[in-house]
N, C-alpha and C positions, 0 to 999 in steps of 0.2 A: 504493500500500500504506500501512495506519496504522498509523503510529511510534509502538506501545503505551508508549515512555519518553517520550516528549513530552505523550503523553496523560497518562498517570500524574501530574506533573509539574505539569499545567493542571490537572487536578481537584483536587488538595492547593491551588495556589494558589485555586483556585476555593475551595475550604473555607476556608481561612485568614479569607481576605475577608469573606466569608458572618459567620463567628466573631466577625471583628471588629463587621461591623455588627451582629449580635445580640447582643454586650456593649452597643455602644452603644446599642441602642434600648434597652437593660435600666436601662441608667445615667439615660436621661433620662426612663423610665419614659412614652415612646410606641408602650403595648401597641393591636395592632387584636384587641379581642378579638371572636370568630367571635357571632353574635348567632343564639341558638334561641330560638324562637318559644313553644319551652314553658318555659323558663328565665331567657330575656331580653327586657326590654323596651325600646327605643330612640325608644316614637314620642312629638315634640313636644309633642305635645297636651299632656301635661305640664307644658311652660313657665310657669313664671310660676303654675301653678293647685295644685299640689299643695301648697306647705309652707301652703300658707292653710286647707285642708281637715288636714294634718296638725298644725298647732297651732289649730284652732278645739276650746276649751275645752269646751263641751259637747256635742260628740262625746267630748273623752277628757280623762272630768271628773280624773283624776290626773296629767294635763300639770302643771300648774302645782305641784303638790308633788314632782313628780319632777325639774323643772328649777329648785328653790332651787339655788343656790352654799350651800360653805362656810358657816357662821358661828360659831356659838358651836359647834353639832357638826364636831370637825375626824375623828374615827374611831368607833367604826365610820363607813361612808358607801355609797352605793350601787354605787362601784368597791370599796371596801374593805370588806365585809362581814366577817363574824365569826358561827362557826357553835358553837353550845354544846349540852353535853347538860342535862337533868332535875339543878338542884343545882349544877353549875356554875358559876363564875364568868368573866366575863369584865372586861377593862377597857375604859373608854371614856376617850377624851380630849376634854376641856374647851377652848374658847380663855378663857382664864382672864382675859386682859385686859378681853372683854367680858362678865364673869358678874356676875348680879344678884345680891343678897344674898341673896335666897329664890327655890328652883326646886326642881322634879321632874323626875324622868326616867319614861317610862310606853313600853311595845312594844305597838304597836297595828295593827289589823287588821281589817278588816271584820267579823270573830265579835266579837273581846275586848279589852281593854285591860287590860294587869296593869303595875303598878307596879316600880321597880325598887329595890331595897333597895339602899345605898350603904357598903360596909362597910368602907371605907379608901378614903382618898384622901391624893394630895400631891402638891405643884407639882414640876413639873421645867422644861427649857427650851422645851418643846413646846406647854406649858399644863398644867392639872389634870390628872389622871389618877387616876381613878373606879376601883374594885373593885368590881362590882355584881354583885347575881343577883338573877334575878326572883321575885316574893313567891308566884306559885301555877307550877306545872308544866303548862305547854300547848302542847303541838307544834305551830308553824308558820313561817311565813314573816310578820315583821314589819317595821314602820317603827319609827323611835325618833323618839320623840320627846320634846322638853325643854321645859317650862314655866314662865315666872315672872310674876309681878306685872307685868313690862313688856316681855318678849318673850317668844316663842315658836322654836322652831326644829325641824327636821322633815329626818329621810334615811330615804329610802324603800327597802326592802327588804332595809335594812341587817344584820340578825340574824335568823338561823336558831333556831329552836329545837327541838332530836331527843329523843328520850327517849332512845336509847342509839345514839353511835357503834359501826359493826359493819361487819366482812368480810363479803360484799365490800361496794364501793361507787364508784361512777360519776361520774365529771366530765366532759364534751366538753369538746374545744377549737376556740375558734372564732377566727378571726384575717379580717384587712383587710374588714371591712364598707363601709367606704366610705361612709358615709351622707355626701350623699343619691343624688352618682348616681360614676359612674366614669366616663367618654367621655360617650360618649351614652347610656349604661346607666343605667335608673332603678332604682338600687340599694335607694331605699326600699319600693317596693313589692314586691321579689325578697327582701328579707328582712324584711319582714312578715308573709309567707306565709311562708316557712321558719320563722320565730319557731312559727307555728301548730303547725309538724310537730315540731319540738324540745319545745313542752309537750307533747305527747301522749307524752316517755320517760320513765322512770325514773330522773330522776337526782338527784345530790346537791347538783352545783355548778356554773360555768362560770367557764371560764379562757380570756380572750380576753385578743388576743397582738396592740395594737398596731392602727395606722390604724382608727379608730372613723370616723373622717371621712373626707370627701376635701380637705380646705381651698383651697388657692386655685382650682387647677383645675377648681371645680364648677362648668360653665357650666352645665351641660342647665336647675338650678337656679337663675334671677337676681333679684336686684331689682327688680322693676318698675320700681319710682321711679330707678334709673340704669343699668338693665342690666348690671350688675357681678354678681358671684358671691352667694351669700347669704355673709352675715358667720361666721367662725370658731363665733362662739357660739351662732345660728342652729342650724347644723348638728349641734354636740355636743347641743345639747338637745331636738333633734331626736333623736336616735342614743338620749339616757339613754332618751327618753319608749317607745323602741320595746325598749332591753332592757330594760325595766323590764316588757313585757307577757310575760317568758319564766315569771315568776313562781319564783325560783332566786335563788341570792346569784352576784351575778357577779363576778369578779375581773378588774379590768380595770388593762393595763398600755399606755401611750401607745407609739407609733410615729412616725417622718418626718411624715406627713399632718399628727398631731396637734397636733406641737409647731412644726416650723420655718415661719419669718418669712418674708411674703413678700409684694410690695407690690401684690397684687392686691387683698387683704383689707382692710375697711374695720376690723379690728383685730386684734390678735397672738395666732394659735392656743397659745401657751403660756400666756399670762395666763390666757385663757379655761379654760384644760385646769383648771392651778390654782385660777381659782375655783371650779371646780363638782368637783372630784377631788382637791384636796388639792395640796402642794406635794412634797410627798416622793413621789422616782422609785419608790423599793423600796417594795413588799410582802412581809409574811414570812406564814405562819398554819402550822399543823400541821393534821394530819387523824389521828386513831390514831397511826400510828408513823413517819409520813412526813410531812417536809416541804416545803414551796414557798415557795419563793423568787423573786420578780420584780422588773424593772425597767425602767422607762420611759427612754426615750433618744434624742436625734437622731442622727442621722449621724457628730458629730464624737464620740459616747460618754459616757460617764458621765463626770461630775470625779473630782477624782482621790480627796476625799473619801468620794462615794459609791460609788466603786468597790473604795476599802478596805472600805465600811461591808458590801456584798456580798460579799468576800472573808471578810469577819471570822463573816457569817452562816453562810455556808457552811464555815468553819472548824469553829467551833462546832458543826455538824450531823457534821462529818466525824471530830472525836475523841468522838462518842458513838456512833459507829457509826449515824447516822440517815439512811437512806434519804431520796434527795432530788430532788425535780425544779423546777429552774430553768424560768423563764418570760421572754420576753423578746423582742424586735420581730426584731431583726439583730444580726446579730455585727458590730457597728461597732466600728470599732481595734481589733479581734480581743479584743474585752475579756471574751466569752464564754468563747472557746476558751481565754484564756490563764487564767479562773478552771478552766476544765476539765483544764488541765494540772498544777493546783497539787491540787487534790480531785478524790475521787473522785464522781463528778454520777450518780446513777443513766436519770436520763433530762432532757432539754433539748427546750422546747416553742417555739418560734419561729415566727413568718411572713415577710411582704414579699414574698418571690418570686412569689409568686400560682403557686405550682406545688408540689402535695402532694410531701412527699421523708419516707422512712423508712428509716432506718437504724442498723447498728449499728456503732460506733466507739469503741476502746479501751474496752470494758467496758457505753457508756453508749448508750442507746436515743437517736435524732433523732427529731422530728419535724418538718417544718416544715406548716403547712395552708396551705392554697388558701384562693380567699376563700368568704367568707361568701356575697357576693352570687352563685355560683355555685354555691348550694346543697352546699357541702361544710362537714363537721365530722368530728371523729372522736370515739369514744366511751372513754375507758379505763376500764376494770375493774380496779380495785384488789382482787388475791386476799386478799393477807395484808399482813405488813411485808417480804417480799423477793421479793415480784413482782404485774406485773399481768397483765393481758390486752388484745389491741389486732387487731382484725378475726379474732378467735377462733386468734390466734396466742401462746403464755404466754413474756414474759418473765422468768427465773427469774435475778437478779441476783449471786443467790447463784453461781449458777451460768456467768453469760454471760460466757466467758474468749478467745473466738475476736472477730475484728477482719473484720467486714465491708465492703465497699466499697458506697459510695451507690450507691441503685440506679432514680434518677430522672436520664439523660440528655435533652437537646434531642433533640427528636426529628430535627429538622434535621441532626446531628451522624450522629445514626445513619445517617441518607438517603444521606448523600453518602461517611460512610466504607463504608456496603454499596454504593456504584457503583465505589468505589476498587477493592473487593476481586474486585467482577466484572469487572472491565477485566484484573485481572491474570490471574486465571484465564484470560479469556480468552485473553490474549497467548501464557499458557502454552502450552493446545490449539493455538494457531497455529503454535507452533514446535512442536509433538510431530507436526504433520501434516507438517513440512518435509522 
C-alpha cells in the first residue's frame, strides 16, 4: 500500500530542490532556451561571417555616423534623444572643454537641414548648455549636428520634431536585445526582422530597459584572428547601427551585459557604454504631463550619489502631482522598490528576467518585458495625464486603489504544486473508500 505522507513529503522535497536549482540556473544566467524555427536561429554558419556583412559600410552607408562616440555633443544623443514641438525650445549640452571658437548647430535629414538658433547659453559642471530652437518648423526625425572651422560632430536621431504634443500617444518597451547572439541564438538577425515589424507602428518613442549587448558571453560571434568573443565595442555599435534602423528616438538605459567587467573581453563594456552613450546613468525627459525617469546600473546599484540624484527627480515629480514612470534594468539593492516606497511611481518598466510579468502593486503598474530577440515588446497608450492603456486593458491611476499579486509564476512551480494537490486528493478518496 502507498504511504500518501511519505509521498507528500518526497514531492515538496522534490520541489524544494527543483527551486533551488532554478534560482540557480537564474543566478548564473545558464538559460536552455527552446529554439523555433520561425523565431530562432542557432545555425553556425554564422560564425565568424556575419558582423563583417553587418558592418560593411556600403551596404549601410549610416554605420559609421551612427557609431561616433561622445564628443563635443554630450546630449541630446542617440540613447538620449529629446522630442520638441513647433516653437519650442530645447537644451543641448556642449563639452565645452573641446569647443572651437566658431561653430553651428544644424538638425538634419535626408529632406532638410534647418539651422539652430542659440538663445542663451552658460557653462555649468557638465559643459555648455545651449537654449536653442530651430529657425523654420518641420516635422521629423533628425540628426544634430555641430560645425566648426576645425571639427565636426554628428548624433544621429537625436531630436524629434512634432508640431503638436497630443493625447493619446504611444511608446513600446523593448528590453534584453542581446546583440549579437545569446547561446547559440543569432540574436542579430531575430531583431533585425523585428526592427522591420516595429517601423510598420504608430508610434512616438522607445524605451529600452537595459542589456543592448550580450558582452563576454558572445561566443556564436568571435574573432577570427583569436577566436575570443567580439570586443564590448564591436557589439554596442553593432546594437546602435540596428536601433538606429527603427527610425524613432530611443531611450536607452544600460543593464548587467552592458556594463560589468569581465576578463573574456578584449576591453571594458562600461568604458565603451560611456563613450558612445554618455556617462551619466539617469535619464529624465517629460512627455505632456508625465514623466520618465531612468537609470543605468550593475548589479551592485547605483552610488549613492546617483541614487539621491533619482530620489531627488522623483521627489520633484511627486510634490507636483506629476505622473511618473520609472525605467530601469533590475531592482539591484532593492534600490527601485525602496525609491517606490518613499513616492508615489505610477508605473515601473524593467527587464532581465527574460520572462514578461505584469502587474499591479501598491497603486503602481509593473512591467517587466521579455527579450527583444524573442520577438516581444509591449505597446503603451498614453490616454491622458492619469492613465494609459496596455493590451486594450485602461489603467486609470487616479483610480487604481486595490493591491494585486504578480501574476507570472514558473511554470515549473505550478507542475509540481498541481501533482502535490493531486496526490492529496487522492489519498483522501483512499481513505473515504476505507
Amino acid at each position: 500500500m502507498i504511504d500518501f505522507s511519505k509521498l507528500r513529503i518526497f514531492l515538496v522535497t522534490i520541489t524544494l530542490l527543483l527551486l533551488l536549482n532554478f534560482n540557480s540556473s537564474l543566478n548564473t544566467m545558464s538559460f536552455n532556451w527552446p529554439v523555433n524555427s520561425d523565431n530562432f536561429s542557432s545555425n553556425l554558419e554564422y560564425h565568424t561571417t556575419s558582423p563583417i556583412e553587418y558592418f560593411n559600410e556600403s551596404k549601410h552607408p549610416r554605420y559609421n555616423l551612427v557609431a561616433r562616440s561622445i564628443d563635443l555633443i554630450v546630449s541630446p544623443n542617440k540613447g538620449r534623444p529629446v522630442i520638441a514641438e513647433f516653437n519650442e525650445n530645447f537644451t543641448v549640452l556642449i563639452n565645452s572643454a573641446n569647443l572651437p571658437d566658431s561653430w553651428e548647430l544644424y538638425l538634419v535629414n535626408t529632406v532638410i537641414e534647418i539651422e539652430l538658433e542659440i538663445l542663451d547659453h552658460y557653462s555649468s559642471d557638465d559643459g555648455r548648455v545651449l537654449t536653442v530652437q530651430p529657425s523654420s518648423n518641420v516635422a521629423g526625425l533628425y540628426d544634430l549636428q555641430f560645425n566648426s572651422s576645425t571639427e565636426d560632430d554628428y548624433q544621429t536621431h537625436s531630436v524629434k520634431i512634432v508640431e503638436q504634443k497630443e493625447y493619446p500617444f504611444k511608446f513600446i518597451h523593448l528590453s534584453d536585445s542581446h546583440f549579437p547572439c545569446y547561446g547559440e541564438i543569432n540574436t542579430t538577425d531575430i531583431n533585425l526582422k523585428y526592427i522591420n515589424t516595429i517601423k510598420t507602428l504608430d508610434l512616438d518613442f522607445v524605451i529600452l530597459t537595459g542589456d543592448l549587448i550580450e558582452g563576454g558571453p558572445a561566443w556564436l560571434f568571435v574573432n577570427p584572428v583569436d577566436d575570443m568573443p567580439l570586443a564590448a565595442e564591436i557589439q554596442l555599435r553593432l546594437s546602435l547601427w540596428a536601433l538606429d534602423l527603427l527610425d524613432l528616438p530611443v531611450y536607452i538605459i544600460a543593464g548587467n551585459h552592458d556594463l560589468d567587467d569581465t576578463p573574456i573581453l578584449s576591453d571594458i563594456p562600461r568604458i565603451i557604454w560611456n563613450k558612445y552613450l554618455g556617462e551619466n546613468p539617469i535619464i529624465q525627459f517629460n512627455y505632456l504631463d508625465w514623466m520618465y525617469v531612468g537609470y543605468s546600473v550593475t548589479d551592485s546599484g547605483l552610488s549613492s550619489d546617483k541614487y539621491t540624484s533619482v530620489k531627488d527627480l522623483i521627489d520633484s515629480a511627486h510634490g507636483k502631482n506629476i505622473p511618473t514612470v520609472m525605467f530601469y534594468h533590475s531592482n539591484y539593492a532593492s534600490q527601485a522598490s525602496n525609491i517606490r516606497k518613499l513616492y508615489s511611481i505610477e508605473v515601473m518598466l524593467y527587464g532581465h528576467e527574460h520572462d514578461e510579468r505584469l502587474y499591479t502593486k501598491d497603486k503602481t503598474l509593473y512591467h517587466c518585458e521579455a527579450p527583444m530577440f524573442e520577438n516581444s515588446s509591449s505597446i503603451f497608450t498614453v490616454l491622458n495625464g492619469t492613465s494609459m492603456s496596455l493590451d486594450e486593458t485602461v489603467y486609470d491611476f487616479s483610480l487604481l486603489l486595490q493591491e494585486a499579486e504578480e501574476t507570472s509564476f514558473p511554470s515549473l512551480l505550478v507542475l509540481l504544486m498541481s501533482s502535490i494537490l493531486v496526490a492529496c486528493l487522492y489519498q483522501k478518496r483512499k481513505k473515504k473508500s476505507y
